[in-house]
KEKE-3310 file (N, C-alpha, C; in steps of 0.2 Angstrom, whole numbers, plus 5000, padded with zeros to 4 digits):
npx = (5002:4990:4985:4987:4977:4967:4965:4960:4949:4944:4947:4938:4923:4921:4922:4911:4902:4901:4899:4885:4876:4874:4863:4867:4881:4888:4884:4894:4906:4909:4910:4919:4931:4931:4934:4949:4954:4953:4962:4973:4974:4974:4986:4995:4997:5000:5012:5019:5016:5025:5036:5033:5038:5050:5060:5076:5079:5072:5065:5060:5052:5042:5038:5030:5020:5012:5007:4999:4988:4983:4977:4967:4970:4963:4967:4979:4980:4984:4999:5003:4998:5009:5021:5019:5021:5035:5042:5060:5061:5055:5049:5044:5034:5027:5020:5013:5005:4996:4991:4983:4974:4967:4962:4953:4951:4939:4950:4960:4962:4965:4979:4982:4979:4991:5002:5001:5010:5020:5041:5042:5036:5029:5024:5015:5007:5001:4995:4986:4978:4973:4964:4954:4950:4944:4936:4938:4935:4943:4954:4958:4953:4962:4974:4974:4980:4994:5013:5016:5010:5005:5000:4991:4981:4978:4973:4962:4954:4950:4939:4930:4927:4920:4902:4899:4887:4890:4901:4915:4922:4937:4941:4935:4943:4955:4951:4959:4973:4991:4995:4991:4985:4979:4972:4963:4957:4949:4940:4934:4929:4922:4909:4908:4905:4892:4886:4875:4879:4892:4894:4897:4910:4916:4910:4919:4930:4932:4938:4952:4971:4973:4969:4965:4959:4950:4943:4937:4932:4920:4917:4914:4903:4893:4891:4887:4871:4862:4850:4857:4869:4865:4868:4881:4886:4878:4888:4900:4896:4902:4916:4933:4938:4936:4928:4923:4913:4905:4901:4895:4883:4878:4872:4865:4855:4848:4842)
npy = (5115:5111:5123:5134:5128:5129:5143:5145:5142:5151:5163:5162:5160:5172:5180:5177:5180:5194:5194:5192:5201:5203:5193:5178:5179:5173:5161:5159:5163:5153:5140:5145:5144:5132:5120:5123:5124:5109:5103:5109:5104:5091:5091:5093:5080:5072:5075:5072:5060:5054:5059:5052:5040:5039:5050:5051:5054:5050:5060:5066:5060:5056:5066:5070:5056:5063:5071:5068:5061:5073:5080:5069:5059:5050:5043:5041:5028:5015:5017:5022:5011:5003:5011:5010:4995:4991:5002:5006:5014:5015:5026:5032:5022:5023:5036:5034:5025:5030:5040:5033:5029:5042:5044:5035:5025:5012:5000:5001:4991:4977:4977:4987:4978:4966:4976:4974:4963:4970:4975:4985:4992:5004:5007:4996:5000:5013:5008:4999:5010:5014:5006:5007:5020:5016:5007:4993:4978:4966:4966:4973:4966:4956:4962:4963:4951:4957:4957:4969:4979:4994:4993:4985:4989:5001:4993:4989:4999:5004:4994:4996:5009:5009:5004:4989:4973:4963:4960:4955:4938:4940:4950:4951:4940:4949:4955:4948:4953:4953:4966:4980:4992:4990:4979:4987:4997:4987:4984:4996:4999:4986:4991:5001:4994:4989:4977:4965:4952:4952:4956:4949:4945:4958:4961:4951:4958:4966:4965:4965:4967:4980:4996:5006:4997:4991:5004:5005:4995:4993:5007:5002:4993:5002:5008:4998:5000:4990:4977:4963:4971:4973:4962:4960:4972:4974:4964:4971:4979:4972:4974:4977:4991:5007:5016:5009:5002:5016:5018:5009:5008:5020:5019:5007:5012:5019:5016)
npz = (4914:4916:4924:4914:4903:4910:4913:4898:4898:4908:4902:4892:4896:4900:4891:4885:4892:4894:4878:4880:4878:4864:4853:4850:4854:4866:4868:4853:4858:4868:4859:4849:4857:4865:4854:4853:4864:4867:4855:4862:4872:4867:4860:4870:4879:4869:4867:4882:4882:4876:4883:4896:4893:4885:4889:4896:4909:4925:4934:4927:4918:4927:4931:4917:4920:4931:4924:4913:4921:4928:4918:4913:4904:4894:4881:4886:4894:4890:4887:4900:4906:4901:4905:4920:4923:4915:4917:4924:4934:4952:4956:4945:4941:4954:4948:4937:4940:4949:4941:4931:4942:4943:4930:4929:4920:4916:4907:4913:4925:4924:4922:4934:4944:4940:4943:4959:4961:4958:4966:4972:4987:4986:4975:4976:4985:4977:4968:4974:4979:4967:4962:4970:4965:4954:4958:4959:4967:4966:4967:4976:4988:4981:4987:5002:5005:5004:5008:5013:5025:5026:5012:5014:5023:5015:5005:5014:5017:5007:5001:5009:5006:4994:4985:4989:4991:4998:5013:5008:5012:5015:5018:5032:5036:5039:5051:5059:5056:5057:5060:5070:5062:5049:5057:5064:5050:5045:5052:5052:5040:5038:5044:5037:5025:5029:5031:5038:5044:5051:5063:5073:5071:5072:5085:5093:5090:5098:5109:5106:5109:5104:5108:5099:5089:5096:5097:5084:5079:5088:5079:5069:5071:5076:5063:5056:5062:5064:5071:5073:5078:5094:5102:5102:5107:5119:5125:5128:5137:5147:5146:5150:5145:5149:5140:5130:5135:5140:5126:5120:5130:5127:5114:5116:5122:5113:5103)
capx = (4998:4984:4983:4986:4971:4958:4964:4960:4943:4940:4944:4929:4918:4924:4920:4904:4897:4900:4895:4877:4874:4871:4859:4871:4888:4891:4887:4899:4913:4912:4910:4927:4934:4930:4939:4956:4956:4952:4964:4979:4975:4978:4993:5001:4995:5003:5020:5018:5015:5032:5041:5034:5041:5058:5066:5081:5079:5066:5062:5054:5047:5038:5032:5025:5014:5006:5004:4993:4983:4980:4974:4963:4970:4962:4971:4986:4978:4990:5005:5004:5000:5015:5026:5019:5024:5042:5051:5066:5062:5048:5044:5041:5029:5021:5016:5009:4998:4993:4989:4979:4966:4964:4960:4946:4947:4943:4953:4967:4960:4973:4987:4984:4979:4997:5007:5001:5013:5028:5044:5041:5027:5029:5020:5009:5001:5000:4991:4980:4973:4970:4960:4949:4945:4941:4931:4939:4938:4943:4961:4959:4955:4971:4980:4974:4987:5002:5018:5017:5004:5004:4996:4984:4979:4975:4966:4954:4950:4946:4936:4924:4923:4916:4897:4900:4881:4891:4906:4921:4927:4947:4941:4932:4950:4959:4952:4966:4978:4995:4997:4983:4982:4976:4965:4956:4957:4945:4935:4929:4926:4916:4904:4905:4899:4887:4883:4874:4881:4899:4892:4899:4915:4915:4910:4926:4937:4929:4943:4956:4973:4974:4965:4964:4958:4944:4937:4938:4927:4913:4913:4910:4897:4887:4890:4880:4864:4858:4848:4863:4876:4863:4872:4889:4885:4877:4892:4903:4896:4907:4924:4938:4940:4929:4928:4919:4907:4903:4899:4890:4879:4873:4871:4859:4849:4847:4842)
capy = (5115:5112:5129:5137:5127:5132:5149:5148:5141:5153:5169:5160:5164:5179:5186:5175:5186:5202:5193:5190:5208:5200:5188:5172:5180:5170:5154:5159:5164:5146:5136:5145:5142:5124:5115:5127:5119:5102:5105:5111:5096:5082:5092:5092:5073:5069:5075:5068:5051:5054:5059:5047:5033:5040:5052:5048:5056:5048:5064:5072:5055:5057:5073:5070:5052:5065:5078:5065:5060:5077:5079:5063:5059:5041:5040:5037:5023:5010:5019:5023:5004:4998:5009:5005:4986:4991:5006:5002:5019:5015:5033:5033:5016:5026:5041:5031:5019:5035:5044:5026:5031:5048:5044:5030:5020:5001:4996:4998:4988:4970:4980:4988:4970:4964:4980:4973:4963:4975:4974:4993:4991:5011:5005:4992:5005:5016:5003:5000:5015:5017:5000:5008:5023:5012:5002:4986:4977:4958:4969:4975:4959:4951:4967:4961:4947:4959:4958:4976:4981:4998:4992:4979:4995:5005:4990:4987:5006:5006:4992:5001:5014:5005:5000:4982:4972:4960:4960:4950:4934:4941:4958:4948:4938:4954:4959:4945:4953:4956:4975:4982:4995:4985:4978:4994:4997:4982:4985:5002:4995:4982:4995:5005:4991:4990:4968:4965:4946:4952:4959:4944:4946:4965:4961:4947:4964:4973:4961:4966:4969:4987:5001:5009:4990:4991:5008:5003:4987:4998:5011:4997:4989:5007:5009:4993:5000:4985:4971:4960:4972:4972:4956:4963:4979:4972:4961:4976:4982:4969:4976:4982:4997:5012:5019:5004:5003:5019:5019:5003:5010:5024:5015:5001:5018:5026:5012)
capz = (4908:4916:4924:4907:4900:4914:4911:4893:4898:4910:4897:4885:4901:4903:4884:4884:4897:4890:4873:4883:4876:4859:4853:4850:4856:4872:4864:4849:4861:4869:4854:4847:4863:4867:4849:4855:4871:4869:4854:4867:4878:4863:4861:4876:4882:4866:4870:4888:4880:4873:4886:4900:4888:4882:4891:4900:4916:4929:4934:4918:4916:4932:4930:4912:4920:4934:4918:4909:4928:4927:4911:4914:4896:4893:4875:4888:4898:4886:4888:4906:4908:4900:4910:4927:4922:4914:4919:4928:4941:4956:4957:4940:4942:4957:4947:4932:4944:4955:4933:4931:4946:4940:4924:4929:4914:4918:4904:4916:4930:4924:4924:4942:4947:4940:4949:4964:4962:4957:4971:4979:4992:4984:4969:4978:4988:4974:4961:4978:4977:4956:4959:4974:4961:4948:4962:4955:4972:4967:4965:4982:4991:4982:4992:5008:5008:5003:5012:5015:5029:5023:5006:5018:5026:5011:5002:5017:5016:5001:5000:5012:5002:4989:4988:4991:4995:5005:5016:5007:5018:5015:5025:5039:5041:5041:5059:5064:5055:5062:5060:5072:5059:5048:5059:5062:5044:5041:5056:5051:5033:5037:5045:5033:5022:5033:5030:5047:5045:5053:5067:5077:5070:5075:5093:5095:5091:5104:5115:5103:5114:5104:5108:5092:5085:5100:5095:5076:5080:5091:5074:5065:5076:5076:5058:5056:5063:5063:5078:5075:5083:5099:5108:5105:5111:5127:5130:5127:5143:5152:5143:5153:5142:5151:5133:5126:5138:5139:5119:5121:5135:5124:5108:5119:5123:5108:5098)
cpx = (4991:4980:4981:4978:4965:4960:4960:4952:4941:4939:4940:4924:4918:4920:4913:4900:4897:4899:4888:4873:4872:4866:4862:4878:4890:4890:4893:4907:4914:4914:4918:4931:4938:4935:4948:4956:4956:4960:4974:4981:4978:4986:4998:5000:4999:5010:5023:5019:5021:5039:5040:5039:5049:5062:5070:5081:5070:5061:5055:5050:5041:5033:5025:5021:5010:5006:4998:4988:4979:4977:4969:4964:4968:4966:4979:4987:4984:4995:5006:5004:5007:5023:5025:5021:5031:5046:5053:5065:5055:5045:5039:5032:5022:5017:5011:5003:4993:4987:4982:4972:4964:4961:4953:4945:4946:4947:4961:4967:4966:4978:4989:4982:4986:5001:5005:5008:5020:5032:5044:5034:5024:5019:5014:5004:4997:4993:4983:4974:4970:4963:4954:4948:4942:4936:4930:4941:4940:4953:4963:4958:4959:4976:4979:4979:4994:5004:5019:5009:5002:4998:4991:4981:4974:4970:4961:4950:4946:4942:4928:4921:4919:4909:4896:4894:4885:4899:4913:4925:4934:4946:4938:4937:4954:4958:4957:4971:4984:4997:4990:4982:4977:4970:4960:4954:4950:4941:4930:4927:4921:4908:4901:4901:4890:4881:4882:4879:4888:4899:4896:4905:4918:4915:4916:4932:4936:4936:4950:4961:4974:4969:4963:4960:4950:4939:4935:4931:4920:4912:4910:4903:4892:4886:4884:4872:4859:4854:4854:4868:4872:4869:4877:4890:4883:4885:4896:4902:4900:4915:4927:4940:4932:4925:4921:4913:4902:4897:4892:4883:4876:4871:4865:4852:4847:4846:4838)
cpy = (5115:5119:5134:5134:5130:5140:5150:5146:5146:5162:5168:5162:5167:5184:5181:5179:5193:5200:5192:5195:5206:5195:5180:5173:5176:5164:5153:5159:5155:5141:5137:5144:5134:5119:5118:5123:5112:5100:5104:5103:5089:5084:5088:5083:5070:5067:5072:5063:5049:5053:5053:5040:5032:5046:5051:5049:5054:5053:5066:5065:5053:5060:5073:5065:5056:5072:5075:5063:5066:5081:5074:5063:5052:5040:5039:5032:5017:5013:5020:5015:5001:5003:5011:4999:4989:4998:5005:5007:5019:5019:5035:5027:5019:5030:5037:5027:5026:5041:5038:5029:5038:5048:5039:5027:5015:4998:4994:4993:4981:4973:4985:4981:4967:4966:4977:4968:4964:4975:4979:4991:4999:5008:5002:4998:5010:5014:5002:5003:5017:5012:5003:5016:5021:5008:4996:4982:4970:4961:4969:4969:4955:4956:4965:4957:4949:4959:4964:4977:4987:4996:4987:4985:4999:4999:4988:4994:5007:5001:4994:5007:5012:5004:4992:4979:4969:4962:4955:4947:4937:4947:4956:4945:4945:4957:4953:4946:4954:4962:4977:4988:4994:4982:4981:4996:4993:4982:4991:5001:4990:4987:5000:5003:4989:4983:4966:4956:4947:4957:4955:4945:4953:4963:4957:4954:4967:4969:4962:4971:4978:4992:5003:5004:4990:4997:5008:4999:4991:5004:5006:4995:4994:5008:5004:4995:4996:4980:4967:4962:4972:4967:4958:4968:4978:4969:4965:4981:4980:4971:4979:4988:5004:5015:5017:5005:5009:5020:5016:5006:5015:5023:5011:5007:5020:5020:5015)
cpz = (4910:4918:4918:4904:4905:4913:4904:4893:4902:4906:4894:4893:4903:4895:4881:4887:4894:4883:4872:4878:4869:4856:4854:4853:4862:4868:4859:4851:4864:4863:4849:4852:4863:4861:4852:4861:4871:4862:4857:4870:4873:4862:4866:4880:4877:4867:4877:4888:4879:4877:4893:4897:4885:4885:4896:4908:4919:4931:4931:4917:4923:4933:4925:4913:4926:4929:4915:4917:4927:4923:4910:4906:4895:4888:4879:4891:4894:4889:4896:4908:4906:4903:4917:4926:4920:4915:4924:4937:4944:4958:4951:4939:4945:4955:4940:4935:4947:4947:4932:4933:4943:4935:4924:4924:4916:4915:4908:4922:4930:4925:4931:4945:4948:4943:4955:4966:4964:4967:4976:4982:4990:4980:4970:4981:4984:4970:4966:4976:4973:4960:4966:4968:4954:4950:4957:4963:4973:4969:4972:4988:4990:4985:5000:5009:5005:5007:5017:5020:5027:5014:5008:5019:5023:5008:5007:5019:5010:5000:5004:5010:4996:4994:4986:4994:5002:5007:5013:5014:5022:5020:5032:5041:5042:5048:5062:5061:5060:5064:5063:5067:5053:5050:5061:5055:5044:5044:5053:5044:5033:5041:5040:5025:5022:5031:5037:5047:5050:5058:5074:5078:5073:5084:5096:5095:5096:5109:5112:5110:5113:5105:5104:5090:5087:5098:5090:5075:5083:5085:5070:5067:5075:5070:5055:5056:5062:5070:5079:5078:5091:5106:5108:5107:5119:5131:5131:5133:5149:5152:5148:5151:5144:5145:5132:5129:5140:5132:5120:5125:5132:5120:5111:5120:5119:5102:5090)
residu = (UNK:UNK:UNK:UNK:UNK:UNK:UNK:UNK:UNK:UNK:UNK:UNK:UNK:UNK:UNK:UNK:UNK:UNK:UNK:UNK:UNK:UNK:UNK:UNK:UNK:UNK:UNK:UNK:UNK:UNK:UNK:UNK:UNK:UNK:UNK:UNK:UNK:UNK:UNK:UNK:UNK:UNK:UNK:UNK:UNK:UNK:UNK:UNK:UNK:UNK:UNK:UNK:UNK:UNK:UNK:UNK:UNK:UNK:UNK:UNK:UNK:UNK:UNK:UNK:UNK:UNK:UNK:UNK:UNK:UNK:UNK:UNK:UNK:UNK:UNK:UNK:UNK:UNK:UNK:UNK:UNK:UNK:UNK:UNK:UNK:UNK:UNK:UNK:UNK:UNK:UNK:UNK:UNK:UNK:UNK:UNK:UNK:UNK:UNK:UNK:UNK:UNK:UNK:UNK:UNK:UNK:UNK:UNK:UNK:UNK:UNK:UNK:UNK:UNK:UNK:UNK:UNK:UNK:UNK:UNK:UNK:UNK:UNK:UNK:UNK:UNK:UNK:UNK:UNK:UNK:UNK:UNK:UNK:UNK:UNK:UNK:UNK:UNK:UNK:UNK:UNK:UNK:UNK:UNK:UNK:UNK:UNK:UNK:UNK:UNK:UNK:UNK:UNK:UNK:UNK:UNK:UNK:UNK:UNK:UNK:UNK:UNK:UNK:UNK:UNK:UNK:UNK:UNK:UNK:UNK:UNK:UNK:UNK:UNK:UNK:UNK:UNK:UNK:UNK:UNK:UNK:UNK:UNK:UNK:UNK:UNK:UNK:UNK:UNK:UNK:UNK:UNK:UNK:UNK:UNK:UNK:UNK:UNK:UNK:UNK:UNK:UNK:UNK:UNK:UNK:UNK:UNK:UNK:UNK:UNK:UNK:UNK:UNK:UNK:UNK:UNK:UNK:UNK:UNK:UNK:UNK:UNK:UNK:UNK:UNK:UNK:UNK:UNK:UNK:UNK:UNK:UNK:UNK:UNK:UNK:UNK:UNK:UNK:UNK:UNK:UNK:UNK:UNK:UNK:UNK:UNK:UNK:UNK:UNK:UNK:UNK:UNK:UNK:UNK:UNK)
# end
């Protein structure tokens, strides 16, 4: 559907230009354009609204909650939240959370807060990610301590992406989490929140038994660009890992 609507908007741009020729003609070709399409769109969002809701097959109710996402239909923002909380299919959950973020409205922000809890780590992960494009990140620090590491992972990513002034405490414990994914996850996040205060905590990862954890903690440390990461970057000349030291030793020169 959507394809057909950018078509129909790209033929108004098409016969506005050879309307140019006229005094008002291209404006007039948009203006009748623009009601037809926005038009189309309530159409078809309507129907959609219909089918995520009632029809029998999870499929077609799948389809039509990434038809509204992609239609960024806010008039579905209710209906999508009420079936990520109650339909019985977790595929269907995931596409309605995953319609949520595309659409950006905050009004749905409680109810990607609530799916956090839903029993698919599917869905967790999904909702996750609405609530880092809605850059709701109290949502996202209650996802740090999900069951599922995967859904740890994506909320300490996204809380990086966020502009966050400080570092939230929850992503500072996360460098001990148990899944070193995760704890890279939260390394390269706090850098990119770039809060000189956890600069300390950053250099303690440098000793991390994972590699991947180790280089995570050192992007962090240089994303800082801060005096604070200095001490941890000097001690980081003593590391076992030739890597680190390496880094560190450029990094101390290139202040």
């Amino acid at each position: 559907m959507r394809k057909l609507l950018d078509r129909c908007i790209g033929t108004a741009v098409t016969v506005a230009a050879f309307s140019a020729l006229t005094p008002d003609g291209a404006s007039a070709a948009l203006l009748q354009a623009g009601p037809a399409v926005a038009a189309a769109e309530a159409r078809a969002a309507a129907a959609l609204m219909g089918a995520v809701r009632s029809d029998p097959e999870a499929n077609v109710r799948e389809a039509a909650a990434r038809g509204l996402g992609d239609l960024e239909a806010v008039e579905a923002v209710g209906v999508l939240s009420a079936v990520l909380l109650e339909d019985s299919d977790a595929g269907v959950r995931v596409e309605a959370a995953r319609a949520l973020g595309e659409i950006e409205d905050a009004g749905a922000t409680n109810t990607l807060v609530t799916a956090m809890d839903d029993e698919s780590g599917r869905v967790r992960r999904a909702a996750a990610q609405a609530l880092e494009e809605l850059e709701a990140p109290d949502g996202l620090i209650n996802a740090l301590a999900d069951p599922n590491p995967e859904v740890r992972r994506r909320a300490a990513r996204g809380l990086g992406d966020m502009d966050l002034e400080r570092a939230p405490p929850e992503l500072v414990s996360a460098l001990g989490d148990a899944d070193a994914r995760v704890r890279a996850a939260a390394a390269r996040a706090l850098g990119e929140i770039e809060d000189p205060s956890v600069a300390g905590a950053l250099g303690v990862v440098l000793n991390d038994p994972d590699e991947d954890v180790r280089e995570a903690a050192m992007d962090g440390l240089l994303d800082l660009d801060s005096p604070e990461a200095v001490d941890p970057l000097i001690q980081a000349l003593q590391s076992g890992d030739a890597s680190l030291r390496r880094r560190a030793a450029r990094a101390l020169g290139d202040p």
